[in-house]
mmCIF file of the N, C-alpha and C atoms, coordinates in Angstrom:
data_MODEL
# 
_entry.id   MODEL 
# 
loop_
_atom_site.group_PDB 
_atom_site.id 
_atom_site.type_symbol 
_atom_site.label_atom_id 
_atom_site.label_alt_id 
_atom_site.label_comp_id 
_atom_site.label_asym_id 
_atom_site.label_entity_id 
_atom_site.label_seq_id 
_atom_site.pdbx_PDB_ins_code 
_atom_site.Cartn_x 
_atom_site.Cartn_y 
_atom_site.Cartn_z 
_atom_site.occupancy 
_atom_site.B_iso_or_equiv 
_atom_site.pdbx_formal_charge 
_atom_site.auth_seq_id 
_atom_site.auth_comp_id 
_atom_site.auth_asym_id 
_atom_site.auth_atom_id 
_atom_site.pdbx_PDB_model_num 
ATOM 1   N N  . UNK A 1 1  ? -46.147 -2.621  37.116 1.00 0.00 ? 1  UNK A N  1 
ATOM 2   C CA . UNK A 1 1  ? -46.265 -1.885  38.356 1.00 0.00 ? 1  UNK A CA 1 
ATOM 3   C C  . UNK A 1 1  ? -45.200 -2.407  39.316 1.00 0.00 ? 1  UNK A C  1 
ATOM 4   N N  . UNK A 1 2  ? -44.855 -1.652  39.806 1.00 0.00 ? 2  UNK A N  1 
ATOM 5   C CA . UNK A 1 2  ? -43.345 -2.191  41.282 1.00 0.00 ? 2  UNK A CA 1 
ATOM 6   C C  . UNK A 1 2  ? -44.193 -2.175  42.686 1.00 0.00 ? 2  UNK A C  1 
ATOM 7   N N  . UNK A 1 3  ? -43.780 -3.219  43.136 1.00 0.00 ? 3  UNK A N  1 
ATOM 8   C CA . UNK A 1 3  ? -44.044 -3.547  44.463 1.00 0.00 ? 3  UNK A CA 1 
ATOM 9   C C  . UNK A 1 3  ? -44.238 -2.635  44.954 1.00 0.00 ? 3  UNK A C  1 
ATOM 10  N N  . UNK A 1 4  ? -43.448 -1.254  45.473 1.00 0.00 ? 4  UNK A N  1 
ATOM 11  C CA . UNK A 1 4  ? -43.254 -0.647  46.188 1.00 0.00 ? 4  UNK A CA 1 
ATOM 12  C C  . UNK A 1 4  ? -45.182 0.336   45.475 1.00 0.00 ? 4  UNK A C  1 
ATOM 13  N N  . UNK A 1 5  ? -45.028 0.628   44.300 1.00 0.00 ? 5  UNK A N  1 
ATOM 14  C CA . UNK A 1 5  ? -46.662 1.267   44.008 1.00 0.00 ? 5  UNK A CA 1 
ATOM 15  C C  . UNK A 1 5  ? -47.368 0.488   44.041 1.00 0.00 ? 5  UNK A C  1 
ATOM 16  N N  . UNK A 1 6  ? -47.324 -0.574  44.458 1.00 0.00 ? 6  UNK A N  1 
ATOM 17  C CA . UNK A 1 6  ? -48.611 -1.740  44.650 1.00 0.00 ? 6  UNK A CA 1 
ATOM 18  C C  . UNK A 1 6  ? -48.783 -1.897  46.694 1.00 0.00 ? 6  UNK A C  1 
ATOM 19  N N  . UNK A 1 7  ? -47.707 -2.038  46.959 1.00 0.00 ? 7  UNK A N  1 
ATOM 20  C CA . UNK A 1 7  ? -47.982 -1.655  48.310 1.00 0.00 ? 7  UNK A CA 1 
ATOM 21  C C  . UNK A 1 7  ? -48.475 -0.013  48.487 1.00 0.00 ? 7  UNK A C  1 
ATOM 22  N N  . UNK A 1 8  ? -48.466 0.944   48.208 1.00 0.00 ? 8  UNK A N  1 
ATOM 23  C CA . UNK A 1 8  ? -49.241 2.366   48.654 1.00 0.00 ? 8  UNK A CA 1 
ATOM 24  C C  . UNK A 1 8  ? -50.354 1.924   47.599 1.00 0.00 ? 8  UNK A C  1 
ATOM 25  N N  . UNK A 1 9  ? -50.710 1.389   46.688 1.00 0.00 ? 9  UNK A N  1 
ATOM 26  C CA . UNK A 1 9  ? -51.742 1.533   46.417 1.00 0.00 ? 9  UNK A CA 1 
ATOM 27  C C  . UNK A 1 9  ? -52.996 0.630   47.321 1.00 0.00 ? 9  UNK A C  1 
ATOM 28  N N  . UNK A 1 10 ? -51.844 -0.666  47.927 1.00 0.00 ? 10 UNK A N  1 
ATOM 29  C CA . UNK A 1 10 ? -53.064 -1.399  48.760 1.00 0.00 ? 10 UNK A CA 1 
ATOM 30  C C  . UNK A 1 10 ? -53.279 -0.860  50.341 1.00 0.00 ? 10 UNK A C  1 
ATOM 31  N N  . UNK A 1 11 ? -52.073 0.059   50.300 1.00 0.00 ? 11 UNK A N  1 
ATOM 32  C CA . UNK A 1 11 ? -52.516 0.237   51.527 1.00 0.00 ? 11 UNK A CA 1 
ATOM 33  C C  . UNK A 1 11 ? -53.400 1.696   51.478 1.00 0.00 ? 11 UNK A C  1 
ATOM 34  N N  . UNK A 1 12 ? -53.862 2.622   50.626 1.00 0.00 ? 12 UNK A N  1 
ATOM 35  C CA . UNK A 1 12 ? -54.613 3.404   50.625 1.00 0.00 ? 12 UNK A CA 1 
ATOM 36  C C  . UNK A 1 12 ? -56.006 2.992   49.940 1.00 0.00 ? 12 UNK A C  1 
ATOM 37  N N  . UNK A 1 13 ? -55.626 1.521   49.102 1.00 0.00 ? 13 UNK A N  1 
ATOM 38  C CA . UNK A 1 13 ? -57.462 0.844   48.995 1.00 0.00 ? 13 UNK A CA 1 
ATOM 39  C C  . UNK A 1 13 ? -57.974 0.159   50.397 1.00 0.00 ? 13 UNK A C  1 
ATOM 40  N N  . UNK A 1 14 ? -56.964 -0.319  50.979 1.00 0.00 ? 14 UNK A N  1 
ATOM 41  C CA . UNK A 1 14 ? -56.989 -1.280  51.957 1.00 0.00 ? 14 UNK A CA 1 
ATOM 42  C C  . UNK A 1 14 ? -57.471 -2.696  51.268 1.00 0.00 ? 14 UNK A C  1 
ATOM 43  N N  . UNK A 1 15 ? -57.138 -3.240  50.505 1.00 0.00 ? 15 UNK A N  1 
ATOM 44  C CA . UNK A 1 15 ? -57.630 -3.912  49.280 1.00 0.00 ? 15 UNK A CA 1 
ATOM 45  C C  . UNK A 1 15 ? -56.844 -5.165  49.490 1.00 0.00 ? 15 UNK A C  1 
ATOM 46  N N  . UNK A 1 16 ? -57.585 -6.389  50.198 1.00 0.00 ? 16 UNK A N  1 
ATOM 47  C CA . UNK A 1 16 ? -57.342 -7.979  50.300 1.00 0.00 ? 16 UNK A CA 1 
ATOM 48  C C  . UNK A 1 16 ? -56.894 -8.272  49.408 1.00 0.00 ? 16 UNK A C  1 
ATOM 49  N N  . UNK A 1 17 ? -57.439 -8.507  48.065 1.00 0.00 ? 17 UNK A N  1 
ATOM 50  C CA . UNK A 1 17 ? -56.833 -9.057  46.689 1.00 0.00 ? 17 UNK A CA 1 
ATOM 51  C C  . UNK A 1 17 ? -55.520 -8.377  46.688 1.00 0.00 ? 17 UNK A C  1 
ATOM 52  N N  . UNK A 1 18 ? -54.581 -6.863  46.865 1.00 0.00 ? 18 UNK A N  1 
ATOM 53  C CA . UNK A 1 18 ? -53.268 -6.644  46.437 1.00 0.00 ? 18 UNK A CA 1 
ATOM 54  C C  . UNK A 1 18 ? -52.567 -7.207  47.509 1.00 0.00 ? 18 UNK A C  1 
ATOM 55  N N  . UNK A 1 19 ? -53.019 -7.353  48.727 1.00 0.00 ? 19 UNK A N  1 
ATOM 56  C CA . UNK A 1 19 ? -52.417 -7.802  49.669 1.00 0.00 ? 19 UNK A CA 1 
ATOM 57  C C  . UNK A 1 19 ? -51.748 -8.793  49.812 1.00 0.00 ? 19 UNK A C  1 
ATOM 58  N N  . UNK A 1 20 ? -52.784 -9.958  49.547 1.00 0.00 ? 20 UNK A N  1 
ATOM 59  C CA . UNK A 1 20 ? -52.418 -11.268 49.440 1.00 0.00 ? 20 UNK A CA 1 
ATOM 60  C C  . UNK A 1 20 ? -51.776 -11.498 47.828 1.00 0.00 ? 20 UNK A C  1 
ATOM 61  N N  . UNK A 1 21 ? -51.628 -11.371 47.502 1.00 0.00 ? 21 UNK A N  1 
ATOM 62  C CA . UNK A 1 21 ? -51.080 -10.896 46.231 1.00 0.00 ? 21 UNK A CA 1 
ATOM 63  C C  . UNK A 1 21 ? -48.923 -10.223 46.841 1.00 0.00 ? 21 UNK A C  1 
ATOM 64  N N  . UNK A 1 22 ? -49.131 -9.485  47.297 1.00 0.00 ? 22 UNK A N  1 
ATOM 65  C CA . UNK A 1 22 ? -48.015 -9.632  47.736 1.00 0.00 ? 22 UNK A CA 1 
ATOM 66  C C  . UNK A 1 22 ? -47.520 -9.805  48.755 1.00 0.00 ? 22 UNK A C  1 
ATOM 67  N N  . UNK A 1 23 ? -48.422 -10.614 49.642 1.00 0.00 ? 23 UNK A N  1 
ATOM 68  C CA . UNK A 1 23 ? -47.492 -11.462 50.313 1.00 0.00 ? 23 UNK A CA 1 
ATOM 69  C C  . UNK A 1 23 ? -47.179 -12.575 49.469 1.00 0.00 ? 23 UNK A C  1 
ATOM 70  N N  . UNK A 1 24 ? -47.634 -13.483 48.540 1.00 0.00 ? 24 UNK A N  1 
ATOM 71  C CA . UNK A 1 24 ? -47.115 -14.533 47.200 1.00 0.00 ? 24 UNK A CA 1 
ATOM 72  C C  . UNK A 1 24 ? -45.620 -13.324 46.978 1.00 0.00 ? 24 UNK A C  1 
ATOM 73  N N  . UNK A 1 25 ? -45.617 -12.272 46.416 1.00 0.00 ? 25 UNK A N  1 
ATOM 74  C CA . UNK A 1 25 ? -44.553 -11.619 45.827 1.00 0.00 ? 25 UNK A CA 1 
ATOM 75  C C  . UNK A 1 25 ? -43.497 -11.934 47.331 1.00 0.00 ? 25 UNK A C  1 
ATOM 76  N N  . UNK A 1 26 ? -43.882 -11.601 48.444 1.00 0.00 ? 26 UNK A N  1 
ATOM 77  C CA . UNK A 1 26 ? -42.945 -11.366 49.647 1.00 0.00 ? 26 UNK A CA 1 
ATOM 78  C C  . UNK A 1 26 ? -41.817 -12.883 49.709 1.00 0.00 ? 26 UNK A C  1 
ATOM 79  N N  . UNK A 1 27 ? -43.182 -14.066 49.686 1.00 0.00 ? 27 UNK A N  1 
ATOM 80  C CA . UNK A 1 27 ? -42.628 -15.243 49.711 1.00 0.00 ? 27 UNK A CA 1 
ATOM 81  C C  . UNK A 1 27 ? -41.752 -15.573 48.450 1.00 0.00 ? 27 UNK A C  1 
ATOM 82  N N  . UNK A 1 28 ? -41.701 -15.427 47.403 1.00 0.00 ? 28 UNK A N  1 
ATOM 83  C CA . UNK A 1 28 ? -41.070 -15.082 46.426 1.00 0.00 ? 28 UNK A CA 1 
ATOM 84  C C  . UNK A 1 28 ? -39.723 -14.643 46.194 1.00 0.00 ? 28 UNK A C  1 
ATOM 85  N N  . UNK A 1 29 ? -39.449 -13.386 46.864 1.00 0.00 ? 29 UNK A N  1 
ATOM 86  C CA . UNK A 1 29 ? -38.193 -12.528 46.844 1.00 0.00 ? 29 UNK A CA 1 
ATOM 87  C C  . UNK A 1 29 ? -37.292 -12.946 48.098 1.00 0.00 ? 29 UNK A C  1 
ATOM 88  N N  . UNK A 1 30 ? -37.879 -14.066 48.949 1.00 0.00 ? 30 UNK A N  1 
ATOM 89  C CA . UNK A 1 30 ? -36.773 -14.542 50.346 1.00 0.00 ? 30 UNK A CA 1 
ATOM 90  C C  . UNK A 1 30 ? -35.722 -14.542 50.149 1.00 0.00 ? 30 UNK A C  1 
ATOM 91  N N  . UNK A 1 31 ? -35.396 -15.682 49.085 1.00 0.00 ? 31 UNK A N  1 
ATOM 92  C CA . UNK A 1 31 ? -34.353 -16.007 48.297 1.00 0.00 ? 31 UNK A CA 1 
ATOM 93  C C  . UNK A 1 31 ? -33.377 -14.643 47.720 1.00 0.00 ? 31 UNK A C  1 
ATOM 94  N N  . UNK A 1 32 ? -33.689 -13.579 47.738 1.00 0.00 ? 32 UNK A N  1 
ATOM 95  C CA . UNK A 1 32 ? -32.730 -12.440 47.336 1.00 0.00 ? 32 UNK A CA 1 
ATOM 96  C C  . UNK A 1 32 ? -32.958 -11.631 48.647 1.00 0.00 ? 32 UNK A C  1 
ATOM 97  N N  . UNK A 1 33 ? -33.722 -11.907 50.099 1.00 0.00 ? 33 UNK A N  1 
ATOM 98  C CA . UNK A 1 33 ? -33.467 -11.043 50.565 1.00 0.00 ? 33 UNK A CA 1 
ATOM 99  C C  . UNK A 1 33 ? -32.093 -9.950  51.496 1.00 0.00 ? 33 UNK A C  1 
ATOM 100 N N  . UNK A 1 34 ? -30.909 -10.594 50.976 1.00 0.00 ? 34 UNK A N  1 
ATOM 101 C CA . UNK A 1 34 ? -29.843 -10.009 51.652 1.00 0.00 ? 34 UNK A CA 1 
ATOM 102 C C  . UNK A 1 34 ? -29.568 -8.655  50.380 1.00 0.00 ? 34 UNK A C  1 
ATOM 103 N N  . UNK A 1 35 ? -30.200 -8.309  48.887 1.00 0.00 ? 35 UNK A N  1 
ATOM 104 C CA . UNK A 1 35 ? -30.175 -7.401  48.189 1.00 0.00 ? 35 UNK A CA 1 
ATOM 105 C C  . UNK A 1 35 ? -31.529 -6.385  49.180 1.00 0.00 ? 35 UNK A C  1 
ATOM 106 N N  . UNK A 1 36 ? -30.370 -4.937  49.020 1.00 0.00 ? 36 UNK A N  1 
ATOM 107 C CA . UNK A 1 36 ? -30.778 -4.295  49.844 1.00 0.00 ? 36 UNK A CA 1 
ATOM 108 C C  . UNK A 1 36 ? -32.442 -3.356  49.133 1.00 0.00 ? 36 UNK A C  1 
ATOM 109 N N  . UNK A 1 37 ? -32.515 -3.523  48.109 1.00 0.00 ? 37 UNK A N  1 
ATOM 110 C CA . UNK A 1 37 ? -33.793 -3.284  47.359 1.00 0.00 ? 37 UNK A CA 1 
ATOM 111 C C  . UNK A 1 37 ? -34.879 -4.128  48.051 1.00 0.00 ? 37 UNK A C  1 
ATOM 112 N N  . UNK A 1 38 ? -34.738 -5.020  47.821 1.00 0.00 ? 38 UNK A N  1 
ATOM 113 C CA . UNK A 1 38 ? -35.269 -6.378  48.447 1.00 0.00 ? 38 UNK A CA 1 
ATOM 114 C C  . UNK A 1 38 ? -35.928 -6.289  49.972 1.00 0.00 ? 38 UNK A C  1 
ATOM 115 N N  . UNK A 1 39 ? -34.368 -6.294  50.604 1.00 0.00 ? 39 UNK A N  1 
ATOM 116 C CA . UNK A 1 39 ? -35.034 -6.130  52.137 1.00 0.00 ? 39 UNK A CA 1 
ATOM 117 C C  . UNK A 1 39 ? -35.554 -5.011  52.500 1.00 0.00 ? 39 UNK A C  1 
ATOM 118 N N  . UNK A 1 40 ? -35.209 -3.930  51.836 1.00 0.00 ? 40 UNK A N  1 
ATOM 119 C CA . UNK A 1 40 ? -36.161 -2.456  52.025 1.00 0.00 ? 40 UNK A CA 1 
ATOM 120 C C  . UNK A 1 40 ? -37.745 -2.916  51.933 1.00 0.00 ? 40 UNK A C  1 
ATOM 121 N N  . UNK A 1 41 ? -38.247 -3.087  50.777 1.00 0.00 ? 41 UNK A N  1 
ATOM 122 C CA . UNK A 1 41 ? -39.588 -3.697  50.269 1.00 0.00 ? 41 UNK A CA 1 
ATOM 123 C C  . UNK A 1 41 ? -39.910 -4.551  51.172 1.00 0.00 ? 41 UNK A C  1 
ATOM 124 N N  . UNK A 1 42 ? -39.558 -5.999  51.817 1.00 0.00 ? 42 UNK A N  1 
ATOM 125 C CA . UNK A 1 42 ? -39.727 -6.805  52.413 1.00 0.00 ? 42 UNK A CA 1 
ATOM 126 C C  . UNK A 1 42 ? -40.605 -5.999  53.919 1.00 0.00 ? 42 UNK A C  1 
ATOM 127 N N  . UNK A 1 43 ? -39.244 -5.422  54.424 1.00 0.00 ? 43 UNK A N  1 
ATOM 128 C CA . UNK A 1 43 ? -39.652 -4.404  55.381 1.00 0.00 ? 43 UNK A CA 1 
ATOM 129 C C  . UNK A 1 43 ? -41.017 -3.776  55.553 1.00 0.00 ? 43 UNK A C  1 
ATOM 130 N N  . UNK A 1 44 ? -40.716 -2.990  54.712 1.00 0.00 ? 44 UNK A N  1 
ATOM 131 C CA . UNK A 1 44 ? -41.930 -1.903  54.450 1.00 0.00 ? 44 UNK A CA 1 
ATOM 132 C C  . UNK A 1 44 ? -43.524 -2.634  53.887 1.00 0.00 ? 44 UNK A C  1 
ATOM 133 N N  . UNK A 1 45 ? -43.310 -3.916  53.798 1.00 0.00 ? 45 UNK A N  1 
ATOM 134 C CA . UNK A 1 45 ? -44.553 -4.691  53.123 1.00 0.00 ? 45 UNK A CA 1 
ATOM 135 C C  . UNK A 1 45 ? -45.195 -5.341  54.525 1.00 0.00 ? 45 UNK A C  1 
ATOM 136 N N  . UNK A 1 46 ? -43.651 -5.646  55.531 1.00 0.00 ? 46 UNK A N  1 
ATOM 137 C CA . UNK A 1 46 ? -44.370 -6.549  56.967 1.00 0.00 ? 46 UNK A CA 1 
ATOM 138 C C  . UNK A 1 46 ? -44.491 -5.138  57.833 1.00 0.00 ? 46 UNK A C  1 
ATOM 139 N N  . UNK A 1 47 ? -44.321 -3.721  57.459 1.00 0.00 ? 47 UNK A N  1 
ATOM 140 C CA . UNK A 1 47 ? -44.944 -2.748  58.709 1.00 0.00 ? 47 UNK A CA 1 
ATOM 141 C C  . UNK A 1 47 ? -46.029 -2.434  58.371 1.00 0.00 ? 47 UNK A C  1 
ATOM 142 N N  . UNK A 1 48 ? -46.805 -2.228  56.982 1.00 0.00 ? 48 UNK A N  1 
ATOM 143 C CA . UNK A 1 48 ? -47.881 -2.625  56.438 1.00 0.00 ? 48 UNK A CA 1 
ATOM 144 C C  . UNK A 1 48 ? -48.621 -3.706  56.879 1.00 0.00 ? 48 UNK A C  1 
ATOM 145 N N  . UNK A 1 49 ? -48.497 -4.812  56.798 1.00 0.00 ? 49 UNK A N  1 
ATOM 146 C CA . UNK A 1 49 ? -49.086 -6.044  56.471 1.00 0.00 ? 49 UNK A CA 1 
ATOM 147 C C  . UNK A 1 49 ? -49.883 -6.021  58.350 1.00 0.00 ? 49 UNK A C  1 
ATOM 148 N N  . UNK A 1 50 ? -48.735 -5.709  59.056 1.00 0.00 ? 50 UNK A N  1 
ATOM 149 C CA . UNK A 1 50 ? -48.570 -5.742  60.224 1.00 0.00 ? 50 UNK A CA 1 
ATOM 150 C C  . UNK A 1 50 ? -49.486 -4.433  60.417 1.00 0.00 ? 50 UNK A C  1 
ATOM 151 N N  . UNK A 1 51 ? -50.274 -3.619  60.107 1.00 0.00 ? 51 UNK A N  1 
ATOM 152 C CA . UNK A 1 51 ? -50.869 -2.806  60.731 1.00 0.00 ? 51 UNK A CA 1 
ATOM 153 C C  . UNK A 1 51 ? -52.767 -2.912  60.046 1.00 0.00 ? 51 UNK A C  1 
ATOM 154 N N  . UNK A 1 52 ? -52.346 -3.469  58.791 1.00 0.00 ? 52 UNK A N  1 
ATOM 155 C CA . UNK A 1 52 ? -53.681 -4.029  58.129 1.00 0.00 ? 52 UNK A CA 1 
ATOM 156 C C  . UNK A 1 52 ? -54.513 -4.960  58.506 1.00 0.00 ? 52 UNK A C  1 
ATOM 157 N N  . UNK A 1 53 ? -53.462 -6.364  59.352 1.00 0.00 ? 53 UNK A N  1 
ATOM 158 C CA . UNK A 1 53 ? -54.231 -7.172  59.894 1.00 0.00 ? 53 UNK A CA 1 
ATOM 159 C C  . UNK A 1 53 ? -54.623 -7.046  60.831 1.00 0.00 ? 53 UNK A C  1 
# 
């Protein structure tokens, strides 16, 4: 599964376990975040993350 269908899937379960789950993935990918795949996802995981909590 790709990040990007694991984030719409947690954010339409609203589902703690995928969440925290990728924030581990978020902390993970720092290290590549100047690849623009990367910082897209990154993004789109903290306007999420940021509206869940």
């Amino acid at each position: 599964m790709s990040g990007s269908a694991a984030l719409a899937i947690a954010t339409a379960t609203g589902s703690a376990r995928i969440f925290t789950e990728l924030a581990v993935l978020d902390t993970k990918l720092q290290r590549w975040a100047s690849v623009a795949e990367v910082a897209e996802f990154r993004e789109a995981l903290d306007n999420v993350m940021l509206h869940e909590v």
